[in-house]
N, C-alpha and C positions, 0 to 999 in steps of 0.2 A: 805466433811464429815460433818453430822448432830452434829458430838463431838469438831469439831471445833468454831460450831458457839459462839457468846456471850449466857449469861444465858439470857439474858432480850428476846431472838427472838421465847422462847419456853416457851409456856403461859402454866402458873400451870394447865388446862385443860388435856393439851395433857398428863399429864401422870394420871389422877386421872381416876373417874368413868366413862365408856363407855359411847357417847353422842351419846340419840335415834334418830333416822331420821324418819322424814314422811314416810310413805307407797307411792309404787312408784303408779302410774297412769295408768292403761293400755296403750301399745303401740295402736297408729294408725294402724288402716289396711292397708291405702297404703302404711304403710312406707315398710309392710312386704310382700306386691304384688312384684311380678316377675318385672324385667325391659322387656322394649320390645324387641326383637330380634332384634340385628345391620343389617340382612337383606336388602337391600334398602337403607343405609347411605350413603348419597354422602358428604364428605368432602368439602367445601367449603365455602366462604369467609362470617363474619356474616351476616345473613340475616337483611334487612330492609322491605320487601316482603313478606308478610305470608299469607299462604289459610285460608279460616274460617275455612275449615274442609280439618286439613292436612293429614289424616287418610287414602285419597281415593289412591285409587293404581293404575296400569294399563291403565292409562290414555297419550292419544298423543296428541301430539298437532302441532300447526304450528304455523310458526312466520313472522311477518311482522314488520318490520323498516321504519319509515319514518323518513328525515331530516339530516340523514347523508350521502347522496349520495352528496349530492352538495358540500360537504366538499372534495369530493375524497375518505372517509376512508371508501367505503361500502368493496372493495374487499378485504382493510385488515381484515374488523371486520368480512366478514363471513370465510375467514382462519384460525381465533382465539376462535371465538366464540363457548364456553362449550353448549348454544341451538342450535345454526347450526348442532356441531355433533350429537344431539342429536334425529333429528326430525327422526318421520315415528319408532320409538322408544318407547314399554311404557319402563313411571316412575310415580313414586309414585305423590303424588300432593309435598310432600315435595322435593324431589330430583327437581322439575320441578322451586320451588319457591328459593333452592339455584343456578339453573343457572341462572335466572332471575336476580337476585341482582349482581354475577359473571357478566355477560353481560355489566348490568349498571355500574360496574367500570372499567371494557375493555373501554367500551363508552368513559367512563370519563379521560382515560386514553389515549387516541387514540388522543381526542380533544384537552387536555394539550398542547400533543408534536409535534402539530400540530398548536398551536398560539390560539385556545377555550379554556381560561383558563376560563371565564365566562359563559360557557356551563353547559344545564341542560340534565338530561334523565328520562323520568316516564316512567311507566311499565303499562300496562292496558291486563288485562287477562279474557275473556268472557269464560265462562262451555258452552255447547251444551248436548242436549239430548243423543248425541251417544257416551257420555264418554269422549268428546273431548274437547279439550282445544285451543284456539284461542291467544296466547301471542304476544303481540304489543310494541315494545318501541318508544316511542317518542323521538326527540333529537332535541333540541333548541340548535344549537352552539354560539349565540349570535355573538357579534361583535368580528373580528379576531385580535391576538395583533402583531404588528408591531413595527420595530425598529426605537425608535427615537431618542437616540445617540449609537454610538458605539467606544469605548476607546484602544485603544492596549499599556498599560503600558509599555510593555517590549520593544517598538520600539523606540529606540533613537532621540530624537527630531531633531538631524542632519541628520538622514540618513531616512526619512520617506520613502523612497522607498522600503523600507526593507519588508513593509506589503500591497504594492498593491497588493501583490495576495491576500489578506487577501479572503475569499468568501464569509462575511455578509454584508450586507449592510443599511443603513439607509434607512426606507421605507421599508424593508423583512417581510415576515412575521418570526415569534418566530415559531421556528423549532428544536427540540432537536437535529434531526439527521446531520438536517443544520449545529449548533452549534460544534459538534463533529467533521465533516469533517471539518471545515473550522480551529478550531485547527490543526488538522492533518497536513493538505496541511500547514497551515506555519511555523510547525515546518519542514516538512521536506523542505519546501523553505528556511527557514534560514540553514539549513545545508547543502543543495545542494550551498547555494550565499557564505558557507564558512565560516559560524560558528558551529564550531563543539561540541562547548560544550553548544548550547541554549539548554533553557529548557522552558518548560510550565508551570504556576503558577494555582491558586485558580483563578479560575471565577466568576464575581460578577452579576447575572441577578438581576433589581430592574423594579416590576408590578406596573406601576400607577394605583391606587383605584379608580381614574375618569373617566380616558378615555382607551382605546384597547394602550395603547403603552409602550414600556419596554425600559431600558438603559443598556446596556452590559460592562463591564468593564474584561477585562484579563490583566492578573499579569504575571513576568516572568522574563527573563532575556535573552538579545542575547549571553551573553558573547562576550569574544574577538574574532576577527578574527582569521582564525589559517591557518597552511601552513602543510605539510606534515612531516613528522618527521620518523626515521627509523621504518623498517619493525623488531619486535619479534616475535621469533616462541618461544614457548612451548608446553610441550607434545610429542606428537609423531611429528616425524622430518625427514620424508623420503628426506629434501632433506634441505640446508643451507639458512639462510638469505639474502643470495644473488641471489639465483634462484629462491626465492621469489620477490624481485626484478625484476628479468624477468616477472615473472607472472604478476605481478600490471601492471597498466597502468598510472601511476601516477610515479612522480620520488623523493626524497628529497627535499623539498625546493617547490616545487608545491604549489600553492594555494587549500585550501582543498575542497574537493567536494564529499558529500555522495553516489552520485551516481557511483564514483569510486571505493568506499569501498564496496560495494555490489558485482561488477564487479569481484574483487579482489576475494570477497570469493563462487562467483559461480563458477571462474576458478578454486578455489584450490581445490574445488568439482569435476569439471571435470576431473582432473586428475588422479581419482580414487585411490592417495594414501591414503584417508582418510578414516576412517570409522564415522565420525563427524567432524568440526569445527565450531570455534565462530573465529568471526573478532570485535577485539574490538577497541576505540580510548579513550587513554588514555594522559591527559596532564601530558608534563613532570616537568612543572613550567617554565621553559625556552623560554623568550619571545627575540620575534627579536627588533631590533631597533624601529622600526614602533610600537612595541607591541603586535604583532602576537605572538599569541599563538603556541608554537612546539608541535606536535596533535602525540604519538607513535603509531604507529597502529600492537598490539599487535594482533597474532596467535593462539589461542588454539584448537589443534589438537588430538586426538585420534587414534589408531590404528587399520587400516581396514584391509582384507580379501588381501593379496600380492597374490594371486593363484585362477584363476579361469581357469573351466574347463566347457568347453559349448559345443551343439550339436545339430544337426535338420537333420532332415527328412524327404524325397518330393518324391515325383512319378508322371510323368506324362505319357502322353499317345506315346508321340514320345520320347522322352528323357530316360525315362525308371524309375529304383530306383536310387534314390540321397543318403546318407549320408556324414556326415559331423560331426568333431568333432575337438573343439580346445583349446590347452591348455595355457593361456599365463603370466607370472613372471611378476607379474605391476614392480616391482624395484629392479631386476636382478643388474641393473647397474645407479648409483647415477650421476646427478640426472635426474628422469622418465627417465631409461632406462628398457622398457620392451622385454624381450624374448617372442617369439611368435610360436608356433609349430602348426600347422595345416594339417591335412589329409581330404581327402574327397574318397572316395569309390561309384562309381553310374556303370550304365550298360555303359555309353557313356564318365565317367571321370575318370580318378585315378591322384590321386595328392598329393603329402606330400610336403610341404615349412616348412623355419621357417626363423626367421629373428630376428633381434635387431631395436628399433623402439623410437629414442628420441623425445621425446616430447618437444615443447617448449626449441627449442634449439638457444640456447643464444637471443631467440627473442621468444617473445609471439607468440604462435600458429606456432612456425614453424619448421618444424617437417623432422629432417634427418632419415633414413634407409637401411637398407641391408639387402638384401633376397635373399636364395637359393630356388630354386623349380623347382620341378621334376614332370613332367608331363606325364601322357598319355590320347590323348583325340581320340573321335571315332566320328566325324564332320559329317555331309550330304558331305560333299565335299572333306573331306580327314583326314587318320590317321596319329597321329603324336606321337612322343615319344620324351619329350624335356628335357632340364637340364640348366639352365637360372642361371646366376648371374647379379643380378641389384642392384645400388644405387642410392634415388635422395634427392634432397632438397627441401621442397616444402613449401609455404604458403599457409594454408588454411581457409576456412570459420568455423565457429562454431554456434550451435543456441545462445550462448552467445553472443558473437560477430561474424555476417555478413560482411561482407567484401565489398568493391566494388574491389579491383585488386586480384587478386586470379597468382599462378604464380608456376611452378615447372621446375626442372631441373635434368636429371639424365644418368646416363650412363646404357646400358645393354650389354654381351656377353651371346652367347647363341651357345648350340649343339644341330640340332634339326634331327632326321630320320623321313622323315614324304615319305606319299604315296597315291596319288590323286586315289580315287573312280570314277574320270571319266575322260575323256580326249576332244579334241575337236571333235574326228573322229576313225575310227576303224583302219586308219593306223596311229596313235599316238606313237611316239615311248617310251614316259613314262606310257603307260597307264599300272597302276598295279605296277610299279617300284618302291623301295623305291630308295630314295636318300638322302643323308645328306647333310646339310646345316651349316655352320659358319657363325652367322652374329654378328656384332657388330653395336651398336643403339646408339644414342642420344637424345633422348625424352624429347623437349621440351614441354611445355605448358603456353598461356597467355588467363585467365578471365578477364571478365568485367561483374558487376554482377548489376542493378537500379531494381531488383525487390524485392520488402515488405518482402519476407516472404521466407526464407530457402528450407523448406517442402513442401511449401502450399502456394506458388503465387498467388495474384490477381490483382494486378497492374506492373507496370515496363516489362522490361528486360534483359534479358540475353545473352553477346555472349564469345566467345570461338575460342582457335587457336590451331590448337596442328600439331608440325612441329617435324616429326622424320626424319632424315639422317640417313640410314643404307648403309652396307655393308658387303656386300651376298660375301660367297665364298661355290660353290658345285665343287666337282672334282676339274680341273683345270680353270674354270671360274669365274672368279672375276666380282661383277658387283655391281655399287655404284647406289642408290635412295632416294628421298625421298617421305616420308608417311605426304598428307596434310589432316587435317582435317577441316571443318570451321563449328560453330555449333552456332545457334541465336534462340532463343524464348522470346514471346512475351504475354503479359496478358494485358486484357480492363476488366474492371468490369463494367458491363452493369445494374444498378437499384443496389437493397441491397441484391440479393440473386445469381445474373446471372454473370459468368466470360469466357469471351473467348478468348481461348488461343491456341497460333499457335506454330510449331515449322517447323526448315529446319534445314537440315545437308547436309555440300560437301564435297566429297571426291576424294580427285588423286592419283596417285601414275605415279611419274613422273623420266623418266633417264632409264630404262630397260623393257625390255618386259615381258608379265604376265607370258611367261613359266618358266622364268629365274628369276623369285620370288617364293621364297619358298610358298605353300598352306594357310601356320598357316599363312602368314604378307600381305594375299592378300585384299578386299574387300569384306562385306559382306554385304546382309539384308533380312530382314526377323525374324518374332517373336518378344518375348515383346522387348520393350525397343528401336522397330524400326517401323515396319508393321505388326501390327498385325494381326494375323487370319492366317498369311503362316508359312509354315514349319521354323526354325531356321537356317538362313543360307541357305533357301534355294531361294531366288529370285536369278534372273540372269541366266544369259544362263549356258548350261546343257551340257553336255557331251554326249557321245556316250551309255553310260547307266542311262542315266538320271537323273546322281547327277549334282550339281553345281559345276560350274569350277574359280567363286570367278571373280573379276574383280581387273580394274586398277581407276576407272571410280566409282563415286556413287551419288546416288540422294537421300532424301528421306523428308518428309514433314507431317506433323499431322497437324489436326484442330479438338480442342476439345472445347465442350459446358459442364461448370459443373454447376449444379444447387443444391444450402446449404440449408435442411431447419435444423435446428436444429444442432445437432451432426451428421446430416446425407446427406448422396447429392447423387445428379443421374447426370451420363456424358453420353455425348455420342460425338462419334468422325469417322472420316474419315480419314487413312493414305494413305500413297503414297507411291511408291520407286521402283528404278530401279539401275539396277547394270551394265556396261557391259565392254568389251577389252578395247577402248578409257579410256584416262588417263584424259578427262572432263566429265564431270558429264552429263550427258544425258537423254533427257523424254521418248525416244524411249524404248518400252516394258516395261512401268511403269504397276506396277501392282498396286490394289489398296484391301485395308481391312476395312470395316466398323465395329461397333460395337456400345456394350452399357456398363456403368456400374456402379457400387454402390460406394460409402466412406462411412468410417466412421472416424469420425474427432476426431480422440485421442489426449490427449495433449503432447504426443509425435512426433503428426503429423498424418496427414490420412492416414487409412486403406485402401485399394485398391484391387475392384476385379473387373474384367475387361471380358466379354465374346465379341469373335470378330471370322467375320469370312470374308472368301479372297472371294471378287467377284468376281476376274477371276482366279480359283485357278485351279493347276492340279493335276496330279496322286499322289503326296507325301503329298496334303498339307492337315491339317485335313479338317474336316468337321466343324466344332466350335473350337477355342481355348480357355483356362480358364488362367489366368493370376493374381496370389495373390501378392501382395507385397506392402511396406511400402512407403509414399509418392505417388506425383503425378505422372503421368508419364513422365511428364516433368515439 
C-alpha cells in the first residue's frame, strides 16, 4: 500500500500541479503493418544459414553429401535427415535454409558419437534458373578420437577379473553407443558372477586439446558378494513360499546369479496365476562368515483372470466342420491346480473331457494329471464310441526352459465299442460288427532332445521312445501287447538362411494278431503330422470296401528344405510311409507325398501353411491337401 510507505518516498510534486508532457511522436508505420502469415513456418533449430532473399517460395531442391560416407554414418544420416524427407518437395527458401542448418547439427552430432569430435560441416546452396535449388554439405570429420587410458573404479584391485568382459578398450575408437553397452554388459556380468547389489557410478570422459585421444574413468561399487536368501511373496498369492520354491531354480544358501532371477519370474509368468509381477532382490543386512551378503528375493504379484474360456473353428474338405470350446479354473486346487472341461463337436469327432492338471508338482515343470473323456470318432477305418480314465506323471520341455531328458509315465483303462468300415475280404466275419473292448494301458515315454530351438530347429536333434503294454479283453478273449513307437529328427543349417531337416518314425505292435486289436490302438498314416497329401489314416492296406484296416507294422520318413528370409520362409519337402499286418516296419507299398510351403516366423514361433499332394494316390485321397498350424512340422 502507497499509505504505508515513509513520507520522504513521495516527492511534494506528486501531489501539487499536474506535470505537462511532450506531445507524443507519430507511431512508425511498420510498427502498425500486419505480421506475415505463419503459412510455410517450419520450426526448427536457430538458423546459422540464411538466403539473401528469403521471401522465394516453391522452390525444390536436391542434395548432395560429400565426406561422410567413409565415416560409415551416410545411411544413418539419410534416415534422419529433415532434407532427405524433404526432397522432390516445394518449400519456401526459408523452411529449406532451417533444414540446412537442422542437417549440420545431425552432422555434428552423428560425428561426436562416433569418436569426430574435431569434425566440421559447411553447407553450400547454388539457385538455378528453373526455381531450383542445388544444397551440398561438406563434412571434414578430421582425425578420429580413440581410447588411450581406460579406468574401472569400481573393480577391486584383488579380483581384476571381475571386468574382463569389460567391452572398451585402449586403442577403440570414442563411441557413445560403445560406451553405454559396455556399462551394461558389466553390470549385468557382475551380477550374473554374484553380486547382487553392484551398481554403476558417474563417468568421467576427458578430450585431449592436442591429439584425437580420450581417458575414460567409471565410478561405482561391486558391493559384497551375495548367496541366495528366502523366497517373499506379496500381493496376490495363488499359491505359498514354498511352491515358490519349487518354481526357482536356485535353492537357499545358493551362490547368487541374476540369470536365475529372471528364470524365476518368467516361470511365475507362465503359470498364468498372475495378472503382473515384479522379482525383486533385497538385502537383508545379514552377512555370512565369509561376508556374503543374504540377497531376499522378494515377489510382488497381482491378481489375474482364474477363468478362461476359449474356442476355434475349422472345416476341412475330408474331415468336415470342426468346433471346439474350453473352459479352464487356473487355481481350482492350490497350489496350480487347474480344472479343465473341454468339448469339441465336428462331423467326424464328438468329444467332452475334463481333468484336474498340476503344474509344477513338487518339481519344476512337472506336471501330474487326470482325465476323464468321452469320445465318439467317425475314422477312414473305423467307428468308435469310448470312455477313457487316464493318469500320468510327466516332465516336460517349456520355451523357458528346454530340456535335454524329457520322460512320462501313466496309467489308462478304457471301454471302447468300436466297428471296422472294412474288413480283409467279403467273407470277413466282423465286417460291420461292433464289438467292445476293455483295455488297460501303460504308457510309457523316454526324450532326448540336442536341438536349439523348441518351435523352430535348426541345428541338433531329436529322439523319442514311447513303450505302451496293454491289455485287450473283447467277449471272452484276453490278449496282452505291446504298442512301440521310436521317433528321431534331425536338423544341418546349411549357409545363414538354408536348414535341412529330416525325420523317421517306427512302429510295432507286437504279442497278438491285428484282428484281435481293437481298430482305435492299431497303426496309422497318413495326413498332416505324418505323409502328407493322403487321406488321414488312410495309408495301408484296404479292405474289401476300401477303407483302411490299420496295421501292426509302420514306416514313415520326411525330408524338408526350409529357406528364412526375413520373418518369412519357403519349405518344401518329400514324405514317405507305409503301413502293413507285419509287426516290423516295412518299405513294401510305401507311398510317397510331395509338396511346398510358407512360414511365418512369429515370436511365439512359426506359422505354418503347408500344400501337398500324394503321388501315388487313390480313390479316397484328395487332390491337394492344405495344412495350417503352429510350429514346424517337426
Amino acid at each position: 500500500m502507497v499509505d504505508d510507505l515513509p513520507e520522504a518516498v513521495l516527492p511534494e510534486a506528486a501531489f501539487g500541479e499536474p506535470i505537462e508532457l511532450p506531445p507524443l511522436s507519430p507511431p512508425d508505420p511498420e510498427m502498425l503493418a500486419p505480421l506475415p502469415p505463419l503459412t510455410g513456418f517450419d520450426a526448427a533449430a536457430r538458423a546459422d544459414f540464411v538466403f539473401a532473399q528469403p521471401a522465394q517460395e516453391d522452390l525444390r531442391y536436391s542434395l548432395t553429401v560429400t565426406g561422410l560416407e567413409q565415416t560409415g554414418l551416410g545411411a544413418t544420416f539419410r534416415r534422419l535427415s529433415v532434407l532427405q524427407r524433404g526432397l522432390n518437395r516445394p518449400a519456401t527458401a526459408a523452411q529449406i535454409a532451417s533444414r540446412v542448418n537442422a542437417d549440420k547439427a545431425l552432422v555434428q552430432r552423428l560425428l561426436s558419437s562416433e569418436g569426430w569430435f574435431g569434425g566440421t560441416t559447411e553447407a553450400l546452396i547454388d539457385m538455378t534458373r528453373d526455381n531450383r535449388a542445388s544444397v551440398g554439405l561438406i563434412v571434414v570429420p578430421a582425425d578420429r578420437y580413440r581410447w588411450r587410458a581406460i579406468t574401472l573404479d569400481l573393480i577391486p584391485a584383488d579380483k581384476p577379473g571381475l571386468g574382463a568382459g569389460f567391452g572398451l578398450r585402449v586403442g577403440d575408437p570414442v563411441r557413445a553407443i560403445a560406451v553405454e553397452e559396455a556399462e551394461g554388459a558389466l553390470l549385468r556380468h557382475l551380477t550374473r558372477s554374484g553380486y547382487p547389489f553392484a551398481w554403476i557410478g558417474a563417468r568421467d570422459v576427458v578430450l585431449d586439446a592436442d591429439e584425437p585421444a580420450a581417458t575414460y574413468l567409471l565410478t561405482g561399487d561391486t558391493g559384497p558378494e551375495g548367496i541366495f536368501g528366502p523366497i517373499r511373496m506379496t500381493g496376490h498369492q495363488p499359491f505359498d513360499e514354498e511352491h515358490a520354491a519349487v518354481i526357482a531354480r536356485f535353492e537357499q544358501g545358493d551362490p547368487y546369479d541374476a540369470d536365475l532371477v529372471d528364470d524365476f519370474r518368467r516361470a511365475l509368468i507362465d503359470t498364468q496365476q498372475f495378472g503382473g509381477v515384479t522379482v525383486s532382490v533385497v538385502d537383508t543386512g545379514l552377512r555370512e562368515p565369509d561376508g556374503r551378503a543374504v540377497a531376499e528375493v522378494r515377489v510382488v504379484g497381482n491378481r489375474g483372470p482364474q477363468r478362461q474360456l476359449s474356442g476355434q473353428l475349422g472345416y476341412a474338405t475330408r474331415e468336415g466342420f470342426r468346433a471346439e470350446a474350453q473352459w479352464r479354473h487356473r487355481s481350482l486346487v492350490r497350489p496350480e491346480g487347474s480344472f479343465l472341461v473341454r468339448g469339441v463337436l465336428g462331423s467326424e469327432e464328438q468329444r467332452f473331457s475334463s481333468g484336474l492338471v498340476m503344474s509344477n508338482f513338487r518339481q519344476r515343470d512337472r506336471v501330474l494329471d487326470l482325465t476323464l473323456d468321452i469320445s465318439s470318432l467317425d475314422r477312414p477305418g473305423y467307428q468308435s464310441g469310448t470312455i477313457a480314465l487316464s493318469t500320468s506323471l510327466r516332465r516336460t520341455s517349456t520355451h523357458i526352459w528346454q530340456k535335454r531328458w524329457t520322460w512320462s509315465a501313466g496309467a489308462e483303462i478304457l471301454a471302447s465299442d468300436e466297428r471296422e468300415h472294412s474288413a480283409a475280404g467279403p467273407q470277413s466275419s466282423n465286417l460291420g460288427e461292433r464289438r467292445t473292448f476293455f483295455i488297460s494301458a501303460l504308457p510309457l515315454h523316454l526324450g532326448f532332445d540336442r536341438s536349439n530351438d523348441l518351435l523352430d530347429p535348426v541345428t541338433g536333434y531329436r529322439l523319442a521312445v514311447r513303450l505302451t503294454p496293454e491289455i485287450s479283453k473283447q467277449d471272452e478273449n484276453l490278449e496282452s501287447y505291446a504298442r512301440l513307437i521310436l521317433d528321431g529328427s534331425a536338423y544341418r543349417q546349411i549357409g545363414a538362411s538354408f536348414v535341412l531337416a529330416g525325420r523317421l518314425r517306427l512302429g510295432s505292435i507286437a504279442g497278438a494278431r491285428r484282428n484281435s486289436i481293437a481298430p482305435t490302438r492299431r497303426l496309422y498314416a497318413g495326413g498332416g503330422g505324418s505323409v502328407r497329401g493322403f487321406e488321414f489314416e488312410g495309408i495301408g492296406e484296404v479292405g474289401f470296401s476300401g477303407r483302411p484296416i490299420g496295421g501292426r507294422g509302420l514306416f514313415e520318413s520326411s525330408i524338408e528344405g526350409r529357406y528364412r528370409f526375413g520373418n518369412f520362409g519357403a519349405v518344401a519337402f518329400l514324405d514317405a510311409g507305409s503301413v502293413n499286418e507285419s509287426p516290423l516296419p516295412s518299405l513294401s507299398g510305401m507311398r510317397y507325398g510331395i509338396g511346398v510351403g510358407g512360414r511365418y516366423h512369429s515370436r511365439f514361433g512359426p506359422i505354418r501353411i503347408d500344400v501337398a499332394r500324394a503321388i501315388n494316390r487313390v480313390g479316397r485321397d484328395p487332390v491337394f491337401a492344405l495344412y495350417i498350424s503352429m510350429g514346424q512340422a517337426f
